[in-house]
C-alpha positions as CSV (number, residue, x, y, z in Angstrom):
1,X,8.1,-5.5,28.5
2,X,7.1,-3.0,31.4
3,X,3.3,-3.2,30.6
4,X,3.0,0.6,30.7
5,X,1.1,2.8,28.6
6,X,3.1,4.8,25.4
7,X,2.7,7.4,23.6
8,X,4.4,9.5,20.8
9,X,4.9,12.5,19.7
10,X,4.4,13.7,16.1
11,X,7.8,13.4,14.9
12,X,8.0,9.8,16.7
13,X,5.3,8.9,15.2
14,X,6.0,5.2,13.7
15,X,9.0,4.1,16.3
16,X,6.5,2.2,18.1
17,X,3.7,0.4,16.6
18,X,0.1,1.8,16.6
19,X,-1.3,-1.7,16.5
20,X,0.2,-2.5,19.8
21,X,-2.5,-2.3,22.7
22,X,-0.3,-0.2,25.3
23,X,0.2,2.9,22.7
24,X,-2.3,5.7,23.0
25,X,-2.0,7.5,20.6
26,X,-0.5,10.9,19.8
27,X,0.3,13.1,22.4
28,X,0.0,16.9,22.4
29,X,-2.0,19.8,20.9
30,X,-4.1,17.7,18.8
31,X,-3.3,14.3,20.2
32,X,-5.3,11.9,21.8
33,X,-7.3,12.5,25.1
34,X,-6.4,9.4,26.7
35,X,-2.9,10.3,25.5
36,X,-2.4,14.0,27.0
37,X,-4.7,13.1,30.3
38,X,-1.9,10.0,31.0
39,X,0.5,12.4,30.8
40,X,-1.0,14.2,32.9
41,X,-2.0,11.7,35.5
42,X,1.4,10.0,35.9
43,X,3.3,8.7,38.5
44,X,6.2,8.7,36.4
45,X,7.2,10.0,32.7
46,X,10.2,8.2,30.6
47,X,10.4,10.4,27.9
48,X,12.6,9.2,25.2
49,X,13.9,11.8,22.4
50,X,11.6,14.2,23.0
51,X,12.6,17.6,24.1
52,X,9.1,18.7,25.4
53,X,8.1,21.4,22.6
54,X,5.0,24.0,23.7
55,X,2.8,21.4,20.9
56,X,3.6,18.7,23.9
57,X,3.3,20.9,27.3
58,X,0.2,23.4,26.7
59,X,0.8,25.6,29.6
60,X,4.4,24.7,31.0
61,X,3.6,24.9,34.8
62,X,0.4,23.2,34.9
63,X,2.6,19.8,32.5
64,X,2.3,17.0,34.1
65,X,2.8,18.1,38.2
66,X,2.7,15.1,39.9
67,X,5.0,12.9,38.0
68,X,8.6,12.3,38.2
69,X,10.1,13.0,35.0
70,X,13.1,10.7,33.1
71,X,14.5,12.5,30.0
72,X,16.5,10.9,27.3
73,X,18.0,12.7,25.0
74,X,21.2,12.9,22.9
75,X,21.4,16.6,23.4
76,X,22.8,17.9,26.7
77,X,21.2,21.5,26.3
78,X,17.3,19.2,25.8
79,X,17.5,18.5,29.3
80,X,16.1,20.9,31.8
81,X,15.5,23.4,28.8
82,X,11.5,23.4,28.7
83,X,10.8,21.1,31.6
84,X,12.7,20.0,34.9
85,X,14.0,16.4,34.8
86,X,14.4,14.6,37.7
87,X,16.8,11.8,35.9
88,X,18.0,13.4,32.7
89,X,20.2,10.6,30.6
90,X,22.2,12.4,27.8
91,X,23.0,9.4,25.4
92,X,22.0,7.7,21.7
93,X,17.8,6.9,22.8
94,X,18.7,3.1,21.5
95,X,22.2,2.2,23.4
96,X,20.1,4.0,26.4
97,X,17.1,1.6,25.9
98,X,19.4,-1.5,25.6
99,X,20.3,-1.0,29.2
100,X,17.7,0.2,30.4
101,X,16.3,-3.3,29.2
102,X,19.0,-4.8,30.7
103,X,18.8,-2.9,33.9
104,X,14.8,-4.4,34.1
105,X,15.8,-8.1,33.2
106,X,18.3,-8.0,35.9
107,X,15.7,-6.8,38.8
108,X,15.5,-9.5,41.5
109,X,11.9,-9.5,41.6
110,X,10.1,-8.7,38.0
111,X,7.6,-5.8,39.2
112,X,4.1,-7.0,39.7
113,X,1.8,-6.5,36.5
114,X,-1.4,-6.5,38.2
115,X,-0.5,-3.0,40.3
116,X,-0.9,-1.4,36.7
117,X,-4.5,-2.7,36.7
118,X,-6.7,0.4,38.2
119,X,-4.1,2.9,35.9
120,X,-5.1,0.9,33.4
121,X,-8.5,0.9,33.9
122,X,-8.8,4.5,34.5
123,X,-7.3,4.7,30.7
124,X,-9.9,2.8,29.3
125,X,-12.9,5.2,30.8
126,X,-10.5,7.8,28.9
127,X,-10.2,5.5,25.9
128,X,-14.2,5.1,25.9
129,X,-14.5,8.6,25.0
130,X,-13.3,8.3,21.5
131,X,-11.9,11.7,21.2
132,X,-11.2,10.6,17.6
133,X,-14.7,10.0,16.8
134,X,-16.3,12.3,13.7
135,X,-20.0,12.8,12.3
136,X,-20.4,10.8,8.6
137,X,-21.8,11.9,5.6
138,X,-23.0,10.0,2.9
139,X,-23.3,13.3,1.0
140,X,-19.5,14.9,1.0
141,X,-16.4,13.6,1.8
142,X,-15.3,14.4,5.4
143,X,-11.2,14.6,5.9
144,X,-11.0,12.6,8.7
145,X,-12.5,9.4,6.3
146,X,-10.5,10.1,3.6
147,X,-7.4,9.3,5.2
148,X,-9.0,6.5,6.8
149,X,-9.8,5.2,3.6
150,X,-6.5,6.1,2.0
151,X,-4.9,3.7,5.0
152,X,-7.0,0.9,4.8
153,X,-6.7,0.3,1.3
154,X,-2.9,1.2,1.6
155,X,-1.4,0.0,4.7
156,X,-0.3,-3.9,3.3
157,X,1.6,-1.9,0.9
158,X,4.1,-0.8,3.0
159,X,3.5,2.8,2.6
160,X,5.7,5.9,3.1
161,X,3.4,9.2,4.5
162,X,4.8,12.8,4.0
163,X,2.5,15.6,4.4
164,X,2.3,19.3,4.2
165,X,1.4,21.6,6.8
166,X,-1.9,22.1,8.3
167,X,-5.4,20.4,9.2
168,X,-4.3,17.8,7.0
169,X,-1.1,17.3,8.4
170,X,-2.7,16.5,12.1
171,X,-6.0,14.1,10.1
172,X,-3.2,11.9,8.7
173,X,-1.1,12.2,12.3
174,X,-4.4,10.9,13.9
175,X,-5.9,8.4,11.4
176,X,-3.2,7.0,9.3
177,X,-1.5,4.4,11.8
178,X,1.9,3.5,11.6
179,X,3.4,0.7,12.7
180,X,7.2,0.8,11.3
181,X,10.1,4.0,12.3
182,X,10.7,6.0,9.0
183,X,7.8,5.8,7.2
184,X,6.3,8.9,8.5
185,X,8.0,12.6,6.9
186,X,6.6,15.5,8.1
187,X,8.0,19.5,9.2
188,X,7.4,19.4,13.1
189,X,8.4,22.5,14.8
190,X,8.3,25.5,12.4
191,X,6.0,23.6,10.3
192,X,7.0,24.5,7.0
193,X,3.9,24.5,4.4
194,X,5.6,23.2,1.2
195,X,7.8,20.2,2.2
196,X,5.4,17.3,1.7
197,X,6.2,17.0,-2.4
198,X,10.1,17.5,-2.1
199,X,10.0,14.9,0.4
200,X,7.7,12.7,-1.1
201,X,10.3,12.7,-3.8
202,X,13.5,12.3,-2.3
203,X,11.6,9.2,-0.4
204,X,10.6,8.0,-3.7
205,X,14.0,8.4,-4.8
206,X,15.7,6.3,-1.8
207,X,12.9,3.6,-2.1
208,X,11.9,3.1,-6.0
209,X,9.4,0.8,-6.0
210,X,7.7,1.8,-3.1
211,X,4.4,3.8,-2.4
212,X,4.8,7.4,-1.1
213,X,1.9,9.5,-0.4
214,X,2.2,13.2,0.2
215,X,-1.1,13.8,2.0
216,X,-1.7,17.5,1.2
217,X,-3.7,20.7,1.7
218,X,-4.5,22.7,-1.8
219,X,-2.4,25.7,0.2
220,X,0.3,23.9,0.8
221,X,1.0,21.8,-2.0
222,X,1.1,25.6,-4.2
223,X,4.0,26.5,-2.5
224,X,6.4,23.9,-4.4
225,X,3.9,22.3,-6.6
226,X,7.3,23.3,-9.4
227,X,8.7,20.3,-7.9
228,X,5.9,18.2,-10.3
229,X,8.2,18.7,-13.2
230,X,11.4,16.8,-11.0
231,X,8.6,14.4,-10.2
232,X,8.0,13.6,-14.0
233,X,11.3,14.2,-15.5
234,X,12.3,11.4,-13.4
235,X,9.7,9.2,-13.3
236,X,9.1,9.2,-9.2
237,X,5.3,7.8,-9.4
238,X,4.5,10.0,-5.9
239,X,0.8,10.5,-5.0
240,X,-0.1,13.9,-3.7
241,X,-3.6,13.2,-2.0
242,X,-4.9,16.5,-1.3
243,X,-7.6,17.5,1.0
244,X,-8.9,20.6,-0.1
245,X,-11.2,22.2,2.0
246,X,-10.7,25.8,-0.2
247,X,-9.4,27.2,3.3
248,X,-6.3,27.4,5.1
249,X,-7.9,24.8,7.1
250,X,-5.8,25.1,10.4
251,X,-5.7,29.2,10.2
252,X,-9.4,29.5,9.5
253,X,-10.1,26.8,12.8
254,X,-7.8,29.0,14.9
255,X,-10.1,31.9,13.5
256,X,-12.9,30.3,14.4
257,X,-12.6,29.0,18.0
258,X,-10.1,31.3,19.2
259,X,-10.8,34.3,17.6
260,X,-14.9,34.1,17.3
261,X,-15.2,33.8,13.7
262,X,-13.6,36.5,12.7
263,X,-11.9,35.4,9.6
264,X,-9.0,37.1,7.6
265,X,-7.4,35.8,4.5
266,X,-7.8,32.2,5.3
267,X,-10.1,31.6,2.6
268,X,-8.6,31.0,-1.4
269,X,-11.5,31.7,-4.2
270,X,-8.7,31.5,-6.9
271,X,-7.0,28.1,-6.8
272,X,-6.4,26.0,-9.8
273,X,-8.1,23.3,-11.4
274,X,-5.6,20.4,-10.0
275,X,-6.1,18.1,-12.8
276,X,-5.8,20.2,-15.5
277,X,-2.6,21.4,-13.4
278,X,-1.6,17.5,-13.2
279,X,-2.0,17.2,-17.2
280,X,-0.4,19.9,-17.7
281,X,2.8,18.4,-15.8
282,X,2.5,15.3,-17.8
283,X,1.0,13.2,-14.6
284,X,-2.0,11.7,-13.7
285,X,-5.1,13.8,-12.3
286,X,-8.1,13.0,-10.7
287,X,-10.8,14.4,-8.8
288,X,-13.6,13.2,-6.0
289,X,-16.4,14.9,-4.1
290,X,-18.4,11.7,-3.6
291,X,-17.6,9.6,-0.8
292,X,-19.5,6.5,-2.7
293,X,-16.7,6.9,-5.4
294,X,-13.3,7.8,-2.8
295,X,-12.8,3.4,-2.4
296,X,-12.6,3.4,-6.2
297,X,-10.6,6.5,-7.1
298,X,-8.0,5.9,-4.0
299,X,-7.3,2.5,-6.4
300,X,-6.7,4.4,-9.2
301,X,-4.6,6.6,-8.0
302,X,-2.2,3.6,-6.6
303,X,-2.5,1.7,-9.9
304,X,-1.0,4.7,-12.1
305,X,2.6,4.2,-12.6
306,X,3.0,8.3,-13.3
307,X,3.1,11.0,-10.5
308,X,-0.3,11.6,-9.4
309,X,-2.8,14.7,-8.2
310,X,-5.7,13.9,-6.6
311,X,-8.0,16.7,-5.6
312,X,-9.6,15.0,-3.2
313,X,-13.0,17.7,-1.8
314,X,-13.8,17.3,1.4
315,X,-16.1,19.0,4.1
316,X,-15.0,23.0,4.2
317,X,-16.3,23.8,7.5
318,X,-14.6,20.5,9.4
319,X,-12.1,21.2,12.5
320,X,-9.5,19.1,13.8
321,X,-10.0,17.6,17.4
322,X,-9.0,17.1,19.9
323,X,-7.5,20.4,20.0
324,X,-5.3,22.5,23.4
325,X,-5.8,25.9,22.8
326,X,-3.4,28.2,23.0
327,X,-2.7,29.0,26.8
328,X,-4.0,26.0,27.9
329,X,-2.8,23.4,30.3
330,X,-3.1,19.7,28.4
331,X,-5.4,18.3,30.5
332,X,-7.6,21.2,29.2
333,X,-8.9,19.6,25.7
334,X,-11.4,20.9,23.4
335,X,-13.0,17.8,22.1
336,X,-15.7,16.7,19.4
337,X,-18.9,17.8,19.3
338,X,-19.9,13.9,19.7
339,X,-18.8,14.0,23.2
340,X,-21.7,14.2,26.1
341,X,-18.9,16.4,27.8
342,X,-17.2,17.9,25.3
343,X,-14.0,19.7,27.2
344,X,-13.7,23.7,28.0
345,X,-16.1,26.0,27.0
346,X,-15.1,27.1,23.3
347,X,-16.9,30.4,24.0
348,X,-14.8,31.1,26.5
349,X,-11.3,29.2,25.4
350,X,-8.6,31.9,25.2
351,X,-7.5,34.5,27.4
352,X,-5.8,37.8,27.1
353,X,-2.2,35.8,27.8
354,X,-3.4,33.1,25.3
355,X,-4.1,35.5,22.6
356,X,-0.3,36.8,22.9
357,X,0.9,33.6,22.3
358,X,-0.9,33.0,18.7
């Protein structure tokens, strides 16, 4: 109704559709350039449920310094806790909205559209970036096309998306786009590797019939991977699409760019063989290192009626951007190496007071 540009965290992700031209994406540490940088760049910030978490802010006193700041939130103690609100409404986000709406319907004179038009435009030179952007391979499968894939032969299906904890959790966050509330279950906050399979099946169990989809890491998915025998005795058909890089993916990245390579215990040389482990469950396995053969796979793993594994092998080496490093302010992006300017020099991306806070 407003015309103005939205955005969501990763817990919102879903309450307002993807499809819709005003939404920019994912906010936050790996969020969306045009996202974080309109946050940044505001006149004015409604924020709606969201209680400003250090994934949102990067550096609290360089968040957003311009803008007058609206907070909604059900929970007195959320306002003013992280950030200073200049309008904090305590109150259920949808009565709140309703009269907001009403509040807008009832102005006098509507507000005039085309004043939106340089902010807008200023967006779009953001937008042309693509921050999301990722070199191919016709050779192994990189994570950010697998999920791709896994949405676009998914997404008329209605689909429910858990995840685990990790690169993989933030590739689906990006890529797979949701354009309905509740369809997205994932452990913001303490991110807690080993939720995507229990709630992959107590969503299967509230919505028989349904697709759900635990995209996974192969670190993750260990920590309950028990749960496989609930999942069979019970007949819950839940896919666990794992991308599975061999590495802690989001530890050995930190490692990497934060910590110049120096890499501790982020690698596993002892995992199992995932569709042996699916077989021996009594579910489905399968396994796929060619991207030629990821269309045809991805099929059969929705046409099984059983619980299935899919070890799905993608690039090792791949990092998740964009990325705010620790320390940094959220204008301060590392992004692909696709971009002609591709944010803060990662040689030089954390300082002593950043390296406290990892």
């Amino acid at each position: 109704m407003t015309g103005y540009p939205i955005t969501s965290t990763l817990m919102g992700l879903g309450a307002y559709p993807a499809a819709d031209p005003q939404w920019l994406g994912m906010l936050g540490m790996h969020g969306t350039y045009e996202a974080n940088l309109a946050m940044h760049d505001c006149d004015v910030m409604i924020c709606i449920g969201a209680r400003f978490d250090d994934r949102i802010t990067g550096r609290l006193n360089a968040f957003s310094p311009h803008s007058k700041k609206i907070h909604v939130d059900i929970d007195p103690s959320s306002i003013n806790k992280n950030v200073k609100a200049d309008i904090g409404i305590v109150g259920d986000c949808g009565h709140v909205l309703k009269s907001m709406l009403a509040e807008w319907k009832a102005l006098e004179k509507a507000p005039d559209r085309k004043r939106l038009d340089p902010w807008w435009n200023e967006i779009k030179t953001w937008q042309a970036r693509k921050c999301l952007a990722y070199r191919g391979s016709d050779k192994v499968i990189k994570p950010q096309y697998a999920v791709e894939r896994l949405y676009a032969l998914t997404k008329d299906m209605d689909p429910y998306i858990t995840t685990e904890v990790g690169q993989h959790q933030m590739w689906a966050a990006q890529y797979f786009r949701f354009e309905s509330p509740n369809r997205w279950m994932t452990s913001g906050g303490l991110g807690t590797m080993g939720y995507g399979l229990p709630a992959a099946i107590g969503t299967q169990m509230a919505n028989p019939g349904k697709l759900v989809i635990d995209i996974a890491g192969e670190a993750s998915i260990l920590m309950n991977i028990q749960e496989m025998s609930t999942a069979v005795q019970y007949r819950l058909p839940v896919k666990i699409f794992i991308l599975n890089n061999e590495y802690m993916g989001m530890v050995r990245q930190w490692q990497e760019l934060l910590h110049g390579s120096r890499y501790a215990e982020s690698y596993s040389d002892s995992l199992p063989d995932f569709v042996k482990l699916a077989e021996a469950y009594g579910a489905h396995g399968i396994r796929c290192n060619d991207p030629a053969k990821l269309d045809d796979a991805i099929r059969e793993m929705i046409a099984s009626p059983k619980p299935v594994i899919f070890d799905c092998h993608v690039e090792k080496m791949e990092n998740c951007f964009p990325m705010i490093p620790s320390g940094k302010a959220h204008n301060e992006m590392l992004l692909n190496d696709l971009s002609d300017d591709a944010g803060v020099d990662i040689g030089n991306v954390i300082d002593a007071k950043g390296k406290a806070l990892v």
